[in-house]
C-alpha positions in Angstrom: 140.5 101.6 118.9 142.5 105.0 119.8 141.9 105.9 123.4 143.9 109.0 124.8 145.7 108.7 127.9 144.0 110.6 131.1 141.1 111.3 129.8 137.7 110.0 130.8 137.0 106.5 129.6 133.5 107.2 128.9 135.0 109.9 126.5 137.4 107.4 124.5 134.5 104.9 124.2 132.1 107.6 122.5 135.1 108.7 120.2 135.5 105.1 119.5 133.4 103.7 115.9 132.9 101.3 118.1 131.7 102.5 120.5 129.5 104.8 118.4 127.8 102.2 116.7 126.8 101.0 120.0 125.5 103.7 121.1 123.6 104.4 117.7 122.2 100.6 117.9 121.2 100.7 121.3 119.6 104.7 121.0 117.6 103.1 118.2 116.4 99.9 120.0 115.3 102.3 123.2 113.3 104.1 119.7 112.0 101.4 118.8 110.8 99.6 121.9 108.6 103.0 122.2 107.4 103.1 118.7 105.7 99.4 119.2 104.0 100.8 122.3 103.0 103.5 120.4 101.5 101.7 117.6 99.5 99.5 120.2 98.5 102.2 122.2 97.3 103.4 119.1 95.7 100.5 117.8 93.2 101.2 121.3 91.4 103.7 119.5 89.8 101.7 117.2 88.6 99.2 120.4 87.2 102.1 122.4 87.8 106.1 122.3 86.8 106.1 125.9 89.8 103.2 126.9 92.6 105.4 124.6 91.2 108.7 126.4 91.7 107.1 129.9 95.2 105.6 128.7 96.4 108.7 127.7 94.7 110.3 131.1 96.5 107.4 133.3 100.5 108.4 130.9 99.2 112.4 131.9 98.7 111.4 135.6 102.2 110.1 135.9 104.0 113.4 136.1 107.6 113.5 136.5 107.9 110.0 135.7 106.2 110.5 132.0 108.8 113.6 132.1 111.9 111.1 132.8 110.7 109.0 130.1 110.0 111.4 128.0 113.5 112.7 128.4 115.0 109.8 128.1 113.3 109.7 124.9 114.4 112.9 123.4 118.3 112.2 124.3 117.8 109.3 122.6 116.5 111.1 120.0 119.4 113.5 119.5 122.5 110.9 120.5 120.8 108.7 117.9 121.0 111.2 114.8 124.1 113.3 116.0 126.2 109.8 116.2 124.2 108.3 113.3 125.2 111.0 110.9 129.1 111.2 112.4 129.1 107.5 111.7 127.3 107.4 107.8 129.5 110.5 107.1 132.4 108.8 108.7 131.7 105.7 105.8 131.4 107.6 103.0 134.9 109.1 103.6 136.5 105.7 104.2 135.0 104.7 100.8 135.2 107.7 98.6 135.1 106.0 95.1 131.3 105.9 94.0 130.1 102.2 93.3 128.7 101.7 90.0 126.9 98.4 91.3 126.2 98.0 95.0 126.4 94.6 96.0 125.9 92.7 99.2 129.2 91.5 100.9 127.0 88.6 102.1 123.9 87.0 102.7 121.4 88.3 104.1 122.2 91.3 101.9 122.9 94.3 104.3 122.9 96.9 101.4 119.0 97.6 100.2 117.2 100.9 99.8 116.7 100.9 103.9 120.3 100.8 104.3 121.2 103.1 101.9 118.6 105.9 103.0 119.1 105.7 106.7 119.5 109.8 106.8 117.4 110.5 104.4 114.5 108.5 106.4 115.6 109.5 109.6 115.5 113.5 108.6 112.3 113.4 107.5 111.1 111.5 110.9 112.4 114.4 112.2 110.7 116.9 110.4 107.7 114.9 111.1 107.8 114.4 115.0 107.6 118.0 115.6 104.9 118.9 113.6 103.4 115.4 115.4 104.3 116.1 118.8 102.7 120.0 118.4 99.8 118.5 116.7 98.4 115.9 119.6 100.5 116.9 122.4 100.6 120.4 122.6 97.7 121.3 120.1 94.0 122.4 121.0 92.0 119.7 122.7 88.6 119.7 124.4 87.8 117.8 127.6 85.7 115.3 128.0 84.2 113.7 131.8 84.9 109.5 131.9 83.6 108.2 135.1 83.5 111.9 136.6 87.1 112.3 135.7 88.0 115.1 133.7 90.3 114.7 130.5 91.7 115.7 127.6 89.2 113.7 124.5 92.6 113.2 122.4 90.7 110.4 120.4 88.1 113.1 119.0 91.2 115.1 118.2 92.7 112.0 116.2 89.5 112.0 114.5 89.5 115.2 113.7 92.8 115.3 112.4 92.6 111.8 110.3 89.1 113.2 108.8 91.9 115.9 106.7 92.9 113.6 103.4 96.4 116.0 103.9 97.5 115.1 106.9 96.2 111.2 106.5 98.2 110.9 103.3 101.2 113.0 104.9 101.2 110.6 108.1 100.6 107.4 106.2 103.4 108.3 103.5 105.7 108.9 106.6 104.9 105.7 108.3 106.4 103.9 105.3 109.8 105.6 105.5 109.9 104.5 109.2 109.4 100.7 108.3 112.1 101.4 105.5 114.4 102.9 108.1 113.7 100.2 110.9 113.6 97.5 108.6 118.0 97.7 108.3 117.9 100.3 111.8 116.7 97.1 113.9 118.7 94.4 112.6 121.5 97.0 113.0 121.4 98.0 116.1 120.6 93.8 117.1 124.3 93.4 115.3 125.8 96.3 116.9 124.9 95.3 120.2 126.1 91.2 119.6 122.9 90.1 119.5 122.9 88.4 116.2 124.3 84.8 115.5 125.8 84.4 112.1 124.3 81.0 112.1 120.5 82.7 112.7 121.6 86.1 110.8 119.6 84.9 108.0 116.3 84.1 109.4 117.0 87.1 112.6 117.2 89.7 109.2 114.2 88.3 108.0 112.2 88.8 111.4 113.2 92.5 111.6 112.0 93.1 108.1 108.8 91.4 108.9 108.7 93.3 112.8 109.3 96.5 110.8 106.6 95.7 108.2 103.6 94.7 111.7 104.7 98.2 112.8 104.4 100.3 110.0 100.8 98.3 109.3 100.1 99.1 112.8 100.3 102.7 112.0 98.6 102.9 109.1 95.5 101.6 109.2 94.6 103.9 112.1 94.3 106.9 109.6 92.8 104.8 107.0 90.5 103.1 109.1 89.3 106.5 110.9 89.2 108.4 107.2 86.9 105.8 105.5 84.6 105.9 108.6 
């Protein structure tokens, strides 16, 4: 690892591959962590509109705590793409020459379509948390009184917006490009960090693949649930 004298060591780690693949592996765990409590929050709605509406009341209610999270959240965000794109582009120019036949250096085998469209999948997640976030955080919602508490009635306005075949296609069409890019982005970041055992790598790869495939279900069968209701 190249480290330059005087300068900050925090600096000489981030410059580091290294210590950019740690940062990428554990940016996307801290992702990920928050897309399973997503999905379960989610999965609420089809329990009881009135407990997700009080859910997403009692997250409201926590002020500048949800806004610490949620800022941790975004700088995870951008480190996590920044650094993830530095570090694919950074491969591509250590292996210039254009394999005819990608093969796996080992088994489990770490190249697959998830590994290989890591920005691909992770642009259009982009793309597609704005137009989310605007759509059910920031976008029109009416109010609704739960045991003479007034609130925002998000889970009419997931209704609303699953009843529209577009945006139910759009959404579940996404959802599978996020289990693609977990399904390598978990066990990844897991062996970027040291957390993976050669001896269990097998059987640990085979757990994220099946962790990314419970998540991207999870999502899923909210819209299709709520669209063929």
């Amino acid at each position: 690892m190249t480290t330059i004298e005087n300068r900050p060591k925090i600096l000489n780690f981030y410059s580091s591959p290294i210590g950019k693949k740690i940062i990428t592996g554990f940016t996307g765990l801290v992702l990920t962590i928050f897309v399973i409590f997503h999905a379960t929050a989610n999965l609420l709605l089809l329990t009881s509109s009135q407990a997700y509406n009080q859910l997403a009341h009692f997250l409201n209610s926590l002020g500048i705590l949800l806004y610490l999270v949620e800022l941790i959240l975004l700088g995870a965000v951008i480190f996590h793409i920044i650094i993830g794109v530095i570090v694919t582009l950074n491969n591509q120019r250590s292996r210039p020459i254009s394999y005819k036949k990608i093969q796996s250096a080992g088994v489990p085998s770490k190249q697959s379509i998830s590994s290989r469209s890591m920005i691909i999948t992770g642009l259009i997640l982009l793309i597609f948390l704005v137009f989310h976030v605007l759509t059910f955080k920031f976008g029109k919602c009416d109010s609704i009184i739960i045991n003479g508490i007034e609130m925002r009635d998000l889970s009419k306005l997931v209704i609303e917006t699953f009843h529209k075949p577009t945006y139910t296609l759009t959404y579940s069409g996404v959802m599978i490009f996020l289990g693609l890019h977990l399904r390598h982005g978990i066990w990844s970041g897991m062996q970027s960090l040291g957390a993976m055992n050669s001896r269990w790598s097998s059987l640990a790869y085979g757990m994220t693949s099946f962790l990314a495939i419970l998540i991207t279900l999870g999502f899923i069968i909210i819209p299709i649930v709520i669209y063929l209701s």
